[in-house]
C-alpha positions in Angstrom: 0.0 0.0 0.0 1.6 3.1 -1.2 1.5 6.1 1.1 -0.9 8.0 -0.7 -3.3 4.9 -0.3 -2.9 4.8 3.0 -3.5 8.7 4.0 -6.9 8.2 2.0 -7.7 4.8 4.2 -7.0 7.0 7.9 -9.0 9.5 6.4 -11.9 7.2 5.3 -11.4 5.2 8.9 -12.0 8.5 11.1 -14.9 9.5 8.8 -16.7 6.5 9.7 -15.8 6.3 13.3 -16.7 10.1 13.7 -20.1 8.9 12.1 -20.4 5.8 14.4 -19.5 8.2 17.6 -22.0 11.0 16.5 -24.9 8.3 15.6 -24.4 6.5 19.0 -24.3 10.2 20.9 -27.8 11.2 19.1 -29.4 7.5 19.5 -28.6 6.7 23.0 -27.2 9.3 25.0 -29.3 12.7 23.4 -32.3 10.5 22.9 -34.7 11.2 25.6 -33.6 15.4 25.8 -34.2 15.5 21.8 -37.5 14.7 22.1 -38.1 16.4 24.8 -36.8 19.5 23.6 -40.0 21.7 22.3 -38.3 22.9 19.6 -39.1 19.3 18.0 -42.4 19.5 16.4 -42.1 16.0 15.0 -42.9 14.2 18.5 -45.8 17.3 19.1 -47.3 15.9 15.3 -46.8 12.4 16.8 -49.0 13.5 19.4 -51.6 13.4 17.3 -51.5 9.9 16.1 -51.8 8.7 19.6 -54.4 9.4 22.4 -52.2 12.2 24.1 -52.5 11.6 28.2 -54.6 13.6 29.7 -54.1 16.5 32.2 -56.4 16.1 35.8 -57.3 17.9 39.0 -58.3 16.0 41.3 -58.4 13.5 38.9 -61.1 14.9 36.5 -59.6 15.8 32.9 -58.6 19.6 32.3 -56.9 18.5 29.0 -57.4 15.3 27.3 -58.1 13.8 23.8 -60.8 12.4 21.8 -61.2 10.5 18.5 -61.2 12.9 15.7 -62.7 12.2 12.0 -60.3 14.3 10.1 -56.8 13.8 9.0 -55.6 14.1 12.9 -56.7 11.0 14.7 -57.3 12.8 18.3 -58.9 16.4 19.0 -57.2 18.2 22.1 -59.9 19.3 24.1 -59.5 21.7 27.2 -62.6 21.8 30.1 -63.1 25.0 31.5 -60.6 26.3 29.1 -59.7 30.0 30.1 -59.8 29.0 34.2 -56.9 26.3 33.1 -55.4 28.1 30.1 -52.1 29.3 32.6 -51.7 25.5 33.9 -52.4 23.6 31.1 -51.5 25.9 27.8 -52.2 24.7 24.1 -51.2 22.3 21.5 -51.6 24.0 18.1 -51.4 21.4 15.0 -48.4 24.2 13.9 -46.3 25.5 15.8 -45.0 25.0 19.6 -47.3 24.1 22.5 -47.2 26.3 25.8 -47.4 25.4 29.7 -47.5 21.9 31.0 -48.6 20.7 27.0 -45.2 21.8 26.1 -42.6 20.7 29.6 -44.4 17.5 30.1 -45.0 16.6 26.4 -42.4 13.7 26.3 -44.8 12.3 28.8 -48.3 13.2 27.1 -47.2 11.8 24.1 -46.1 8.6 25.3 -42.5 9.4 24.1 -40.1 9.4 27.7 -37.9 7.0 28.1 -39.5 5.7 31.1 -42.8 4.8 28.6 -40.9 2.2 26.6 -42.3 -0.4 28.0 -45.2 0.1 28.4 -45.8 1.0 24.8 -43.7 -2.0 24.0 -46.9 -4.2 26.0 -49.6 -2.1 24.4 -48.0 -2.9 21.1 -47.6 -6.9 22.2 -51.2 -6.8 23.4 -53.0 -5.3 20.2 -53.8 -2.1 22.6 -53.6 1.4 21.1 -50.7 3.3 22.4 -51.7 6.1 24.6 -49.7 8.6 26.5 -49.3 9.3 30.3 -51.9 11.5 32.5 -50.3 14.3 34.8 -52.1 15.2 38.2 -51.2 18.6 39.0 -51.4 20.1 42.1 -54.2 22.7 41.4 -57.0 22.4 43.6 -60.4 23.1 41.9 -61.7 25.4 44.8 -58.7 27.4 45.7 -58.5 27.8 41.4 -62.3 28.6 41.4 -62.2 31.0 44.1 -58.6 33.0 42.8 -60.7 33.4 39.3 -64.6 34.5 41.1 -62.0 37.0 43.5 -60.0 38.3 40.5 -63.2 39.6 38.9 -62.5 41.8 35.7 -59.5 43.1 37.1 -56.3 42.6 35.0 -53.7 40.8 36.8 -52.7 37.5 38.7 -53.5 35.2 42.0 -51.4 31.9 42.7 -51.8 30.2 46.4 -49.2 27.9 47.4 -49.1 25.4 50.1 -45.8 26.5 52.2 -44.5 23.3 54.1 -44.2 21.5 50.2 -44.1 24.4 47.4 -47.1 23.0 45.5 -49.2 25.5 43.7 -52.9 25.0 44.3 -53.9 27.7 42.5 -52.8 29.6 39.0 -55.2 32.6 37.7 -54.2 35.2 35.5 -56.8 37.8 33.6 -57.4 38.5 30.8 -56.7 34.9 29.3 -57.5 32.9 26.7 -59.8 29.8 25.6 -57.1 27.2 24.4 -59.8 25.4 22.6 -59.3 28.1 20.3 -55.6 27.4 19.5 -56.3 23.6 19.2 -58.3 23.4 16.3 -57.2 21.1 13.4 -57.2 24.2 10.8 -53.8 25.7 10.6 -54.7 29.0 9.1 -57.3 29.1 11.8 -54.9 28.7 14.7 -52.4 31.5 12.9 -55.0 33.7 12.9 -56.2 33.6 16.3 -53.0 33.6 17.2 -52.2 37.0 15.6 -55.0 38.3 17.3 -54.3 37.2 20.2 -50.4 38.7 20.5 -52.3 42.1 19.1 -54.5 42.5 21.7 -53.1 45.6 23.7 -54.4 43.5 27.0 -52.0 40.6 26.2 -54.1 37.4 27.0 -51.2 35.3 26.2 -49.3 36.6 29.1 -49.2 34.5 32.3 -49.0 37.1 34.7 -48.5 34.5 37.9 -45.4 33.9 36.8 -44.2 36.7 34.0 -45.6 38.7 31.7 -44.8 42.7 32.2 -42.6 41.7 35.2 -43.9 44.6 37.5 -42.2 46.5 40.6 -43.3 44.8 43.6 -44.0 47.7 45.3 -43.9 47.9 49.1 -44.2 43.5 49.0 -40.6 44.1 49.2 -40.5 45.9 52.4 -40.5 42.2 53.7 -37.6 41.7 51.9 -36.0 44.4 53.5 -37.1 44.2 56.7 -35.6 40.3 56.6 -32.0 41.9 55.6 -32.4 43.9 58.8 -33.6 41.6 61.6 -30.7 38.6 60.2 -28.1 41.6 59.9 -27.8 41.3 63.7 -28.1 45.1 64.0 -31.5 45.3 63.8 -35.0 44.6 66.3 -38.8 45.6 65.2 -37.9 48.5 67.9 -35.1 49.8 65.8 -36.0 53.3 65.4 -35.5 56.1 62.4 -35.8 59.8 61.8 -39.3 60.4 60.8 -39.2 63.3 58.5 -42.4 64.0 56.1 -40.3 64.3 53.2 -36.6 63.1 52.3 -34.2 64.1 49.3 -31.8 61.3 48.3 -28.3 61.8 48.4 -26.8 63.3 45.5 -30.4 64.4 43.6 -33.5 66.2 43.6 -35.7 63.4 43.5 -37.7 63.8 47.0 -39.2 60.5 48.5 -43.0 60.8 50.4 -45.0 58.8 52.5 -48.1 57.2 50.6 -50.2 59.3 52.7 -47.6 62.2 53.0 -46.4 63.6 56.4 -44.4 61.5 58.4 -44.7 58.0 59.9 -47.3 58.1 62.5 -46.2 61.3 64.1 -43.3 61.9 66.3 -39.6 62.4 65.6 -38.7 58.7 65.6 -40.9 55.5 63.7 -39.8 51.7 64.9 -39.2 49.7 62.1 -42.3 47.3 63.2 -44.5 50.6 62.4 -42.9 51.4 59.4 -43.4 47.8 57.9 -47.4 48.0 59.6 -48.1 51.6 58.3 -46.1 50.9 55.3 -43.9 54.1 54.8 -41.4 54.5 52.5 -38.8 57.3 54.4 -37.8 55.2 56.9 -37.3 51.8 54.4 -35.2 53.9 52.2 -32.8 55.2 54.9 -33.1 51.3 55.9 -31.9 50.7 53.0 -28.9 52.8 52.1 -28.2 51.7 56.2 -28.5 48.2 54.9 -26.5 48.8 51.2 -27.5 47.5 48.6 -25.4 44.2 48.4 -27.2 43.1 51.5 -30.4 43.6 50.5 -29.5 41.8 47.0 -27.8 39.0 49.2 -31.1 38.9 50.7 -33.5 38.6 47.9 -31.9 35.9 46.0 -32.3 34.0 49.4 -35.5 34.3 48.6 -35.5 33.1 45.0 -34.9 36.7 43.2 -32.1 36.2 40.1 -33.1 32.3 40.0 -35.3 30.6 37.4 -37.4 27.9 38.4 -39.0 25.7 36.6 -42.8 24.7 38.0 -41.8 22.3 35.5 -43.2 25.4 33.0 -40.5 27.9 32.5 -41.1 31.2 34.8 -39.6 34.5 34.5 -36.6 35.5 36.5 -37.3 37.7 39.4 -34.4 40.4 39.1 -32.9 42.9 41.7 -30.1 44.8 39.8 -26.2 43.6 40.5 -25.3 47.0 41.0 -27.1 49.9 42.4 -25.8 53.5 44.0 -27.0 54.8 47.2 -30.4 56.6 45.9 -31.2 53.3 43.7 -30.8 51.5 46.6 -32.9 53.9 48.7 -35.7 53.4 46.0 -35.2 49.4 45.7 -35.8 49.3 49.8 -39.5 50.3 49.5 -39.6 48.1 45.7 -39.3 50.8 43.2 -36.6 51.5 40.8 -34.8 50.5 37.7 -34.3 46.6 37.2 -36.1 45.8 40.3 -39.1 43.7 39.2 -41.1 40.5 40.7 -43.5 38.0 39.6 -46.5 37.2 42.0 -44.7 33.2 42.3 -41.9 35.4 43.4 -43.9 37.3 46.0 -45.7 34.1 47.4 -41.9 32.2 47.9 -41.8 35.3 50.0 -44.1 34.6 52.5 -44.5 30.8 51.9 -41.1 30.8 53.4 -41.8 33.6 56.2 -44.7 30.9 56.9 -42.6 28.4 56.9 -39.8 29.0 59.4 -37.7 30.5 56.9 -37.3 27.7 54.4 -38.1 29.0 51.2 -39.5 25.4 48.9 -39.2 24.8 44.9 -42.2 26.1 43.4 -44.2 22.8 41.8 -47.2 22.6 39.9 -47.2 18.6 39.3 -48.1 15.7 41.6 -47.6 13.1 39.4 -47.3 11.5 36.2 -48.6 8.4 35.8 -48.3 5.4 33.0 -51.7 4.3 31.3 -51.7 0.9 33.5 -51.0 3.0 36.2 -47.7 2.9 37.3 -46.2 5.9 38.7 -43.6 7.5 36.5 -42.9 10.7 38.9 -44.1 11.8 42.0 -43.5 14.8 43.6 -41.5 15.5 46.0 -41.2 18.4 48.4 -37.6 20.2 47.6 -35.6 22.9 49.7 -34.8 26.3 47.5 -32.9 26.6 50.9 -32.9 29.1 54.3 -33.5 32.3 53.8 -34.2 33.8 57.3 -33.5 32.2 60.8 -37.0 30.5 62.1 -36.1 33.4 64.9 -36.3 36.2 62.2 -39.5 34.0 60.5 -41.5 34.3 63.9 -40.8 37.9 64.5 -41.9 38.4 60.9 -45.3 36.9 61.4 -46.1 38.9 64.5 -45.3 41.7 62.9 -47.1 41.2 59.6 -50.1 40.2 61.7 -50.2 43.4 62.9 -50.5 45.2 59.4 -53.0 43.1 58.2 -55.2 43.9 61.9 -53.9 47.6 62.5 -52.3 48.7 59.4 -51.9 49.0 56.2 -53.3 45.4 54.8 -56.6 45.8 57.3 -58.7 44.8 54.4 -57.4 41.2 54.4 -59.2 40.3 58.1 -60.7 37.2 58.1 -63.5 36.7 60.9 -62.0 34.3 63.7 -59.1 33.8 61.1 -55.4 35.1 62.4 -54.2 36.3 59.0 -50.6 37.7 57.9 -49.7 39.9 55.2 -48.6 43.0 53.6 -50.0 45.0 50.5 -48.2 47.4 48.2 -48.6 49.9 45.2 -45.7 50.5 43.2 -45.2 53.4 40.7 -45.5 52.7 37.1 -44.2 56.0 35.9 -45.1 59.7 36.5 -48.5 59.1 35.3 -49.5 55.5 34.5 -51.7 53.6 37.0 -50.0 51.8 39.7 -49.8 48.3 40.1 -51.4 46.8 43.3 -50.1 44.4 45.5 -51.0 42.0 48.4 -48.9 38.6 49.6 -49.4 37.0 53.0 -51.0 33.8 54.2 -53.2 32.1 56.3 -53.9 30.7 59.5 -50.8 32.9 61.0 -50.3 30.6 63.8 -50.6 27.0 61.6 -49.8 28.5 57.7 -51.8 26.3 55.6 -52.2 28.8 52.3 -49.3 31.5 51.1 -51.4 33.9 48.8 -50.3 36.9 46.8 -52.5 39.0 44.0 -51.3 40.8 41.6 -53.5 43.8 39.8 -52.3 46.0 36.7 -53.3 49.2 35.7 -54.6 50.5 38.8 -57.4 48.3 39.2 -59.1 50.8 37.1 -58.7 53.4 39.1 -55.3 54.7 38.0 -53.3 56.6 40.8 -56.2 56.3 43.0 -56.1 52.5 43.6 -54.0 51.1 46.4 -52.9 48.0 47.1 -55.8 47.3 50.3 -58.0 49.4 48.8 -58.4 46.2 45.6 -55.9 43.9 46.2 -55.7 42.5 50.0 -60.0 41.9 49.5 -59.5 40.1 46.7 -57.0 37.8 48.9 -59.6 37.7 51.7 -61.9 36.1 49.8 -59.8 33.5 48.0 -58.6 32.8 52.0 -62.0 32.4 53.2 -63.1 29.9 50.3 -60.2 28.0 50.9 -60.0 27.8 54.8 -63.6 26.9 54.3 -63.7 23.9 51.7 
């Protein structure tokens, strides 16, 4: 073999065993995330050829297929379509599906891993393939109640369970009917889809856990106050000057009181009043006390600057890497540039305040089962990790018990019910409508439910609408079905 030859044989040999390597990589070890991977419309069009599993609450169908007499085999169908349209989103015949139709696909289409063999039987047996059903975690009358209490307002409510993370209850307005987006007519489903993403009031967005991403407002006064009391340097009776207005070092921008004036009256406010009477002056000086690396280190305790996944994709809570000493005075009462908060974000809050300071993973599944039953995955309750002593937790609840029964959240009282919470309304800009606020839970002395609502564009009301004035009655009456059932 002349040298030549041989070059040309090397050559020939690494082709082939590059090609053997690759195949291998994309066969076996890639498999399972290639078809998982949404982006892969051929397993969502396989979809169709099977009966896709169905999606329950309380083990009644939110989401499930049904024989169909047109080129598809199976119709998606979606019960109570705009109630579920957050938990269970769409599958469009073109396109990419959304919410649990699009992170647990690999399951509702039969096509994990962990479904081999079982298809394999069904195939053996003569039965038609079907994929697996996924129980989530919603629970009909929390999910009922969040919608009835949310009204016409434009905005969110999610309820969370604070020992385990599971979300019991997903409502954002205005949605959608998924129906809509799951006809078998792909002009059709283009169309309504462009109408949709047109629509000034953005249907589309989930506003639990994205969507405009809104300043949280004086929610994040808890935040703050957490910084303080696990500083060391810091007690509810910590006291502050309690001017009527203050100027931020450096600027002319002056900060104010909701209510203007001072704090209560006198020349000193605790911090325990502050957080019940919700005033800003004495959160900002706080919080250029504080600095504004504590207070980050703080919030991503919490969860801020993390994505989670519920297993659908949620948007990152952010509080900037870098702020100067008036941003930081701003972000202590949850208003300035880059600092913005989902309501999932919110409820981690107090779920973990609730919960002796242990802030969970957010989840929205239960479990995924096989058709013959067998339990593919089941959830289990994970640590996000500590974010506050339970000391600092316990002083939190007393003191958040008092806003909600001689504050600023007094609109939240429940009747024989100890309840916990704080509201806010954060500035939009000099003259859009604020966004209202309210997170807390429920009983205080045995948390069972971690609540927060969200509500846009002022509630209607513009600069007029406050967060207790709209938003801590809305969580009232979700609490009250709930505690109730």
């Amino acid at each position: 073999m002349n040298r030549e030859l041989k070059r040309v044989s090397i050559v020939a040999f690494l082709m082939f065993l590059t090609l053997l390597v690759s195949s291998t990589i994309i066969q076996y070890v890639q498999a399972e995330a290639l078809a998982a991977d949404p982006r892969n419309s051929r397993t969502l069009y396989e979809s169709y050829s099977i009966e896709r599993g169905p999606i329950l609450v309380g083990g009644e169908p939110i989401a499930y297929s049904q024989p169909s007499d047109d080129d598809y085999k199976f119709q998606r169908v979606y019960a109570n379509g705009p109630l579920y349209a957050p938990v269970t989103g769409y599958l469009p015949v073109n396109g990419e599906a959304t919410g649990l139709e699009r992170s647990v696909n690999e399951y509702l289409s039969g096509q994990s891993s962990s479904q081999f063999f079982d298809s394999l039987n069904r195939l053996i047996s003569g039965q038609d393939p079907m994929g697996a059903s996924v129980e989530v975690a919603i629970d009909p009358v929390a999910q009922q109640a969040a919608w009835d209490a949310l009204g016409d307002y434009t905005g969110a409510v999610i309820v969370t369970e604070p020992s385990t993370g599971r979300i019991i209850a997903m409502v954002t307005k205005p949605t959608f009917d998924p129906n809509s987006m799951a006809v078998h007519n792909s002009a059709e489903v283009t169309a309504t889809y462009d109408g949709l993403l047109a629509d000034p009031a953005d249907p589309l967005f989930n506003r639990a856990t994205g969507g405009d991403m809104n300043p949280p407002g004086s929610v994040f006064k808890l935040v703050v106050t957490a910084a303080a009391l696990e500083s060391g340097r810091y007690t509810p009776e910590s006291t502050f000057p309690n001017p009527g207005e203050l100027t931020l070092p450096g600027t002319d921008s002056i900060v104010r009181n909701s209510g203007g004036g001072s704090c209560g009256g006198g020349a000193t406010v605790t911090l325990a009043d502050a957080l019940r009477l919700s005033c800003n002056i004495p959160f900002a000086e706080l919080g250029m006390e504080l600095g504004d690396d504590a207070i980050r280190d703080q919030a991503e305790k919490f969860g801020f600057n993390s994505e989670f996944l519920i297993p659908t994709v949620t948007e990152v809570s952010t509080y900037p890497r870098v702020l100067d000493e008036p941003q930081t005075a701003l972000s202590a009462f949850g208003q300035g540039d880059g600092l913005r908060a989902t309501p999932m974000q919110m409820a981690m809050v107090s779920a973990a305040i609730a919960n002796g300071g242990i802030v969970m993973d957010p989840n929205l599944v239960d479990q995924i089962t096989a058709p013959d039953f067998t339990p593919l995955q089941e959830f289990e309750a994970k640590e996000f990790g500590r974010a506050i002593s339970e000391e600092t937790a316990n002083t939190m609840v007393g003191m958040m018990v008092n806003g909600v029964e001689n504050g600023a959240a007094s609109n939240a009282r429940i009747d024989g019910v100890s309840v916990a919470g704080k509201t806010g309304t954060a500035e939009n800009g000099e003259s859009d409508p604020y966004t209202l606020w309210f997170t807390g839970f429920a009983p205080a002395d045995n948390p069972q439910y971690a609540i927060t609502v969200l509500v846009e564009d002022g509630g209607g009301l513009g600069q007029e609408g406050y967060g207790n004035l709209i938003a801590a009655p809305v969580a009232k009456q979700v609490l009250e079905a709930v505690l109730n059932k």
